[in-house]
N, C-alpha and C positions, 0 to 999 in steps of 0.2 A: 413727449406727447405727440401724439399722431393724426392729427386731424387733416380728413375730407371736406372741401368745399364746393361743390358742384349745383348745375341747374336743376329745379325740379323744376317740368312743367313750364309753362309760359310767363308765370311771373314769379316761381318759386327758388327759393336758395336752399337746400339744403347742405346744413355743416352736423358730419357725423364723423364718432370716434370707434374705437373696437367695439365692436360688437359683443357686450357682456354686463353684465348689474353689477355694478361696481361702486365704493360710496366714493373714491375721487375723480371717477370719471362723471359722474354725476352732478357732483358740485364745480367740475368746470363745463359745463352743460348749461347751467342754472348762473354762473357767472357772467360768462359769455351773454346769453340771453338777456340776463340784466343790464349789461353795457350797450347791445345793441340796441335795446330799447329804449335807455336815455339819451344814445347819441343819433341813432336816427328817428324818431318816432317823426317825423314828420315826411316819411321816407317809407316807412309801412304800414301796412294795415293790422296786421297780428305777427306772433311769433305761436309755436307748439313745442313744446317740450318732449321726449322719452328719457329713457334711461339713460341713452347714448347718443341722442342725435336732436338735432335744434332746426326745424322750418322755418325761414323767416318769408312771407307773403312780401313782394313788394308792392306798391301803387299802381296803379296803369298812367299816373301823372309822372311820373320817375324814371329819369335813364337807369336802365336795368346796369349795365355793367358799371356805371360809378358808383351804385351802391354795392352791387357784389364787391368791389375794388375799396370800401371804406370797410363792409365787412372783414375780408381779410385782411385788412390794416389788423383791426381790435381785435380776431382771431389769435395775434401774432403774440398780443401782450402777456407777460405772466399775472395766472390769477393769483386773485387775492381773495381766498376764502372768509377770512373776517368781516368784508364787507357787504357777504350775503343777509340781507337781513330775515330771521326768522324767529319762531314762534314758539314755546316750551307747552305742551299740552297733556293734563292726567288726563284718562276718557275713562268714565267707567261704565264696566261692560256685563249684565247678567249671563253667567253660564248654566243656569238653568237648563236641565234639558229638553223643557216645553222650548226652548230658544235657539239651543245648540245639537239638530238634530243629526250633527255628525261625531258630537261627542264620543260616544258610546264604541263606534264604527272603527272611528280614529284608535280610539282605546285600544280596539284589538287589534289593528294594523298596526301598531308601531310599539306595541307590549309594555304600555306607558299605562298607572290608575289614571282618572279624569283628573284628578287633585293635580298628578305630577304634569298635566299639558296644560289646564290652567297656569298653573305656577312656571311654565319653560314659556309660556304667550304674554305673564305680565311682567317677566323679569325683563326683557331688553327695553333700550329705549331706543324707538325705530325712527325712520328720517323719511318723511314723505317726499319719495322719487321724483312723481309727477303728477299730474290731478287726471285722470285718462278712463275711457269705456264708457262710462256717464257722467252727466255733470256734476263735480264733488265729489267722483268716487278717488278715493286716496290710494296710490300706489307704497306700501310703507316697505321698506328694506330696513333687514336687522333680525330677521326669522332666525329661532334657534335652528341649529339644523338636526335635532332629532323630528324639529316638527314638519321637515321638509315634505309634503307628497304631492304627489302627478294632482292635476284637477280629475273633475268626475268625467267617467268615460263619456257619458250621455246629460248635460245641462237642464238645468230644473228649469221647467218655464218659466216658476216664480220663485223667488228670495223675496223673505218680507225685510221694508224699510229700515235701517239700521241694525241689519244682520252682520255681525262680525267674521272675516273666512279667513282661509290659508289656502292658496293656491301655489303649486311648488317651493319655492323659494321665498312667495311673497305673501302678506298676510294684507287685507284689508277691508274697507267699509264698505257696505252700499249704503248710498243714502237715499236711494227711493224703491220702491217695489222695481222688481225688474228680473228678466232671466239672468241665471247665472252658474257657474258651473265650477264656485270655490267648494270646501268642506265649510259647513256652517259651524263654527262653536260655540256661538252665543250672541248677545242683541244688543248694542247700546243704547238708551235714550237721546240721546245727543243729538241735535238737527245739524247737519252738515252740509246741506246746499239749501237753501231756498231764492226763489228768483226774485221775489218780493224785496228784497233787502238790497242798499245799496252795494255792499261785496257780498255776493249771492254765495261762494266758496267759502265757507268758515278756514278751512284748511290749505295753506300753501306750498309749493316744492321749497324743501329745504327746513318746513316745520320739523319739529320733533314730537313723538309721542310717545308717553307709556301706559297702556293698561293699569286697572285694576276692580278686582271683583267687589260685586255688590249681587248681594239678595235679589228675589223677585218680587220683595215686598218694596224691597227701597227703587226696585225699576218703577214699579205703577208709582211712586210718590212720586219719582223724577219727572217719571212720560204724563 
C-alpha cells in the first residue's frame, strides 16, 4: 500500500492513495476514515471521502502536527475490512422510456437491445464509493463494462429527481432535480436524501446495491 500524507491548506490533511477506482483501494479509504473518526473526533471538525483520497479538516483549537502525527500513526495499521460497517440495498428502478431518455441512444451506441442494458445494470451488485456532487448523490462501482461510456459532451441543465445514470465507469442516482451530464436510463421512486430526517443520506460509502426493474404502473404506486 502506498499512501500520501501531506498538508491541505491551513488546517487540512489530506491522505491519498493511486490515483484510480478501485474496490480495495476504496475500502481502505472508508477504513482509514472510520478510525480517524473514532479516535480523533474531538480533534476534527469533518473528514471527505473520494475514491482514492481522505480530507480530514482539523480544529483551529488543535495542534496541527500532533494530530497529522496520530494520523499517521492509524494510517500505518493493516486494515481490517470486516469491520466496515454497511448496508445491503434492492432499489427498484422504472426503465421506462418516458424515464430513461438515454435509453434508446445507448442502444445504438454500444449494439446492445434496451432488454440486454437493463439486464447488464441489474445484474451486478454495486458498492457505493462515496456520497459526492450533491447531497445523497451515490457514487456506485461495479458497472458492467459493456455498459461503460464517456458522459455527454454538453450537460443537461436538468435531470429530474431520482434519475438513474452511467457515467463512464460509474453508474448513479440523483436525488434531487439538478444539472447533470450522466446517460439517463431510468428513474427510481426511492428518496435518497432529505434534510428533514435525522440521517438526511439514506445511502452510505461501503453500502451495497442492486437494481431491479419494475413497471410504470408499480413507479406511480411507489412515488
Amino acid at each position: 500500500m502506498s499512501v500520501i500524507i501531506q498538508q491541505f491548506g491551513e488546517r487540512g490533511i489530506l491522505v491519498s492513495w493511486q490515483q484510480k477506482i478501485d474496490e480495495r483501494t476504496n475500502k481502505e479509504v472508508h477504513f482509514y476514515n472510520q478510525k480517524i473518526k473514532d479516535r480523533l473526533s474531538d480533534f476534527i471538525i469533518e473528514t471527505v471521502t473520494t475514491y482514492c483520497s481522505l480530507m480530514v479538516f482539523i480544529k483551529q483549537s488543535q495542534n496541527y502536527n500532533i494530530v497529522k502525527m496520530e494520523i499517521e500513526k492509524i494510517v500505518l495499521e493493516t486494515p481490517k475490512f470486516e469491520t466496515i460497517e454497511s448496508k445491503f440495498w434492492k432499489i427498484p428502478v422504472c426503465y421506462d422510456l418516458s424515464f430513461g431518455q438515454d435509453l434508446q441512444s445507448l442502444s445504438q451506441q454500444k449494439n446492445l437491445t434496451i432488454d440486454d442494458i437493463i439486464n447488464l445494470h441489474c445484474e451486478p451488485v454495486y458498492i457505493v464509493s462515496f456520497i459526492g456532487f450533491l447531497p445523497g448523490f451515490p457514487y456506485l462501482q461495479g458497472l458492467n463494462p459493456k455498459l461503460i461510456t464517456p458522459r455527454l459532451s454538453t450537460p443537461r441543465l436538468s435531470v429530474a429527481k431520482g434519475s438513474v445514470a452511467i457515467g463512464g465507469s460509474q453508474t448513479g442516482i440523483y436525488p434531487q432535480q439538478s444539472p447533470g451530464g450522466w446517460h439517463i436510463i431510468g428513474r427510481t421512486p426511492f428518496e435518497f436524501f432529505n434534510p428533514k430526517k435525522s440521517t438526511p443520506c439514506i445511502l452510505q460509502p461501503m453500502d451495497s446495491i442492486q437494481f431491479y426493474p419494475i413497471s410504470i404502473e408499480e413507479f406511480q404506486d411507489v412515488h
